[in-house]
VMD Tcl script that draws the C-alpha trace (Angstrom):
set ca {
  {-9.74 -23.23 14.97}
  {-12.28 -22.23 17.56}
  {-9.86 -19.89 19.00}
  {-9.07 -18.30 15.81}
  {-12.47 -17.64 15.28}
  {-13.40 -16.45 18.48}
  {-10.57 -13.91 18.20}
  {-11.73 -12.76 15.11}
  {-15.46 -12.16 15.97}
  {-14.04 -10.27 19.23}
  {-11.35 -8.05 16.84}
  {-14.31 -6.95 14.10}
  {-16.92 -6.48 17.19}
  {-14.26 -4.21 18.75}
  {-13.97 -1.66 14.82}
  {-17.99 -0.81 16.20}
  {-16.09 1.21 19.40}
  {-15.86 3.94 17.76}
  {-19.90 4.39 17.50}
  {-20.01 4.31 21.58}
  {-16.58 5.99 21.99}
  {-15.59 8.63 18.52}
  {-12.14 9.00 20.35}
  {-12.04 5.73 19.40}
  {-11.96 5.82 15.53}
  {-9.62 4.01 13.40}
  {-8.44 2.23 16.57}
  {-9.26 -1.06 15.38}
  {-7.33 -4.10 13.50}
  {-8.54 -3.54 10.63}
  {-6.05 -4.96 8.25}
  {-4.81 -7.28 10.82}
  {-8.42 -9.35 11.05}
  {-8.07 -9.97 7.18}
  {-3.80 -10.34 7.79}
  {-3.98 -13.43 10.50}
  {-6.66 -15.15 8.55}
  {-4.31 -15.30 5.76}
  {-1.90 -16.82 7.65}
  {-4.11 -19.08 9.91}
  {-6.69 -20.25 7.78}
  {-6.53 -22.21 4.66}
  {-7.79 -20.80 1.36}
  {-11.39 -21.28 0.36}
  {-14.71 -20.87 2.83}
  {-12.17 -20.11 6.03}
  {-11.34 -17.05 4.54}
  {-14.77 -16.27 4.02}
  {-14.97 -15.89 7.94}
  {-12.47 -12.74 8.36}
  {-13.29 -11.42 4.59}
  {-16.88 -11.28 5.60}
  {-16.21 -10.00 9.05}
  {-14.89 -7.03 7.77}
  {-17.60 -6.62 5.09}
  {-19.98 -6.54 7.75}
  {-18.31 -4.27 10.10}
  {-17.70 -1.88 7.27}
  {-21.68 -2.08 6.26}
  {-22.84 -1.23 9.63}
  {-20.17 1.52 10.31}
  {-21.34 2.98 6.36}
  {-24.93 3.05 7.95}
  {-24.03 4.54 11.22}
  {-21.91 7.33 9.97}
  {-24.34 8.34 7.58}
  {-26.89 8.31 9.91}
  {-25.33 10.64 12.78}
  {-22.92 12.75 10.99}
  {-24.13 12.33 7.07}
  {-20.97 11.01 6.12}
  {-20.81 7.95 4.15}
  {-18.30 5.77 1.63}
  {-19.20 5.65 -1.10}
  {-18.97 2.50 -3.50}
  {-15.93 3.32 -5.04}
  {-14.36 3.91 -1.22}
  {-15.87 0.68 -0.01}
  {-14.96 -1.37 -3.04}
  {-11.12 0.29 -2.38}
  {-11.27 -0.94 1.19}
  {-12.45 -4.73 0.21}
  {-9.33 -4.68 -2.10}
  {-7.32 -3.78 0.61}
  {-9.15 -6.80 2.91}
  {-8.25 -9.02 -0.40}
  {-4.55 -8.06 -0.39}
  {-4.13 -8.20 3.25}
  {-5.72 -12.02 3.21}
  {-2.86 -12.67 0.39}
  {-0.16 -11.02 2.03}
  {-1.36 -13.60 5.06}
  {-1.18 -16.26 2.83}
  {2.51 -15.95 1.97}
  {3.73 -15.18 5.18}
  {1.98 -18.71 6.32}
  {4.51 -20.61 4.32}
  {7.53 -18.54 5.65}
  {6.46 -17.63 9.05}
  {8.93 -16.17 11.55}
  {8.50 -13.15 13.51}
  {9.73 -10.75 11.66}
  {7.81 -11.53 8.80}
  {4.58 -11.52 10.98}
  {5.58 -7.93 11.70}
  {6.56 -6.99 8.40}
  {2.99 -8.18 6.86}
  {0.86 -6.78 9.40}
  {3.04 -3.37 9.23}
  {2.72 -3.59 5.00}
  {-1.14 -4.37 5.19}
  {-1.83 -1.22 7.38}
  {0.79 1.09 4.76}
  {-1.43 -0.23 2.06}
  {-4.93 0.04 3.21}
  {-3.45 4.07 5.02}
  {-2.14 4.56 1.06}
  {-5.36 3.24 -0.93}
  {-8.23 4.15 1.34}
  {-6.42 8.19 1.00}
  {-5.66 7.85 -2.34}
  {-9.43 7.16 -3.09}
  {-10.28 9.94 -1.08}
  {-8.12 12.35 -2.63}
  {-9.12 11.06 -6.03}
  {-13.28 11.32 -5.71}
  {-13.05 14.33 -2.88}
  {-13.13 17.48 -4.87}
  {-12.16 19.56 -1.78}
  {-8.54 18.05 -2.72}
  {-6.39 19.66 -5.85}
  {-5.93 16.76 -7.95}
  {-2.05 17.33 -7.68}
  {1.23 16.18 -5.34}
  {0.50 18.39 -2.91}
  {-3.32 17.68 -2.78}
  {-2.56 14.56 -2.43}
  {-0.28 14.65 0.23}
  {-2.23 16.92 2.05}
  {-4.91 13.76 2.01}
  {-2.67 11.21 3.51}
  {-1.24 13.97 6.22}
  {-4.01 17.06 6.84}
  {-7.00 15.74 5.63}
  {-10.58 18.34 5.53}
  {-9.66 20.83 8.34}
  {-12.57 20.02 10.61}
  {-11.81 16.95 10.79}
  {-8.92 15.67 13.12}
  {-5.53 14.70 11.09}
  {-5.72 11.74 8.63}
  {-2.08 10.88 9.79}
  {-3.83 10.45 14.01}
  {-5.96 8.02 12.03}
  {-2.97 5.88 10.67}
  {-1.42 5.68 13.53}
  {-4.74 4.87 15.00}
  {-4.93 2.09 12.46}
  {-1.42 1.04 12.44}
  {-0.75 0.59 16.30}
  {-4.10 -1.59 16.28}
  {-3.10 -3.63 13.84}
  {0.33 -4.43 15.51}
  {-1.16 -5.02 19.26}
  {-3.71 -7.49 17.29}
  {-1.26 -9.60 14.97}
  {1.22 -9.50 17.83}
  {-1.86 -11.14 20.02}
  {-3.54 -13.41 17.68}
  {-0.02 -14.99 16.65}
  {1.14 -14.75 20.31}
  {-1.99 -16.93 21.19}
  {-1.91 -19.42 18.34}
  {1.70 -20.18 18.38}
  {1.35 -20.82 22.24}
  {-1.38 -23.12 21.93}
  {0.61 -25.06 18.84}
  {3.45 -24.81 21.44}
  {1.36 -26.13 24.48}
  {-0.06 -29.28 21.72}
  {3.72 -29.97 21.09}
  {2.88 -28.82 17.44}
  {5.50 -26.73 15.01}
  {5.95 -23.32 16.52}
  {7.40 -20.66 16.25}
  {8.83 -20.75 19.68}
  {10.64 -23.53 18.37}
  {12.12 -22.58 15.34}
  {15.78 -22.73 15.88}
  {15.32 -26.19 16.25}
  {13.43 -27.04 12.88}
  {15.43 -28.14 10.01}
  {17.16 -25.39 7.83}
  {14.53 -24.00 4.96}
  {11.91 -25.75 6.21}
  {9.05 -23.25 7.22}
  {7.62 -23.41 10.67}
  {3.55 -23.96 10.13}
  {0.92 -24.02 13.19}
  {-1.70 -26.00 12.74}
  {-5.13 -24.72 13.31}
  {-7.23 -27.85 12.84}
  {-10.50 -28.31 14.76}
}
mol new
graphics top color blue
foreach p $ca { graphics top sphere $p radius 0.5 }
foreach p [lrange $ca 0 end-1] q [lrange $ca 1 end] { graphics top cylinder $p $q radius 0.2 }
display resetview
């Protein structure tokens, strides 16, 4: 549990690079933080600990972009991305009672689509430089305001930093379940058929 914990702190400490390094925006685990403590943590105060991770980050970046560039979310766009950080904890949650590899990949790859898709769609929605039609729309999720860099460099941004962190975190939990001779997923073939393999991340 420690672990965990410790490698959440570090992932939501690492979304504030961007306010030393700009190159660095978007290159975070966003989705992923809220994504492995679905599948990690139990339901109920745990979750508290990446949910409120992320609310925090996203607070101080609100206040730092605002500050140096006068950009800010507003409470609409932050309310969209704490629905995204409530799906991602739920998609975490079912993938805990069916976890395999692939469906590690396949929720951290889904939470990132989502939170791309609803953060854009929010933007193209209140933004009134976008035509409130199809191609305004998908000029959002691709082009973006021509000053500022592509909003598809940002997915990817977002998407390849969610991957390298879910890949990490479960790579690091599973080993230590496998190095505690607890179920893991390095040892699936072996469990029973239909039965679900489950690391344990008691203190």
């Amino acid at each position: 549990m420690l672990i965990a914990v410790i490698l959440l702190g570090l992932a939501a400490l690492a979304r504030l690079a961007p306010t030393i390094d700009p190159s660095l925006v978007n290159f975070s685990p966003v989705m992923a933080i809220a994504f492995c403590g679905g599948v990690y943590f139990r339901p109920g105060w745990r979750w508290a600990l990446p949910f409120g991770a992320l609310a925090l980050s996203d607070l101080y970046l609100n206040h730092f972009y605002a500050r140096e560039y006068g950009f800010h979310w507003s409470l609409v766009g932050l309310g969209a991305r704490t629905v995204c950080f409530g799906g991602a904890l739920l998609i975490g949650a079912w993938v805990s009672s069916r976890k395999s590899w692939l469906n590690l990949l396949n929720g951290g790859l889904l939470g990132a689509i989502i939170f791309y898709l609803v953060t854009n769609t929010q933007s193209w929605a209140g933004d009134a430089f976008y035509a409130k039609t199809l191609a305004g729309w998908w000029q959002a999720l691709t082009i973006g305001h021509p000053e500022y860099p592509p909003t598809i460099f940002f997915f990817r941004n977002t998407l390849f930093g969610d991957l390298m962190f879910t890949g990490l975190f479960a790579g690091i939990m599973e080993w230590l379940a496998h190095r505690r001779a607890e179920p893991s997923l390095w040892d699936e073939e072996s469990a029973p058929t239909g039965e679900p393999i489950v690391a344990e991340t008691e203190d």
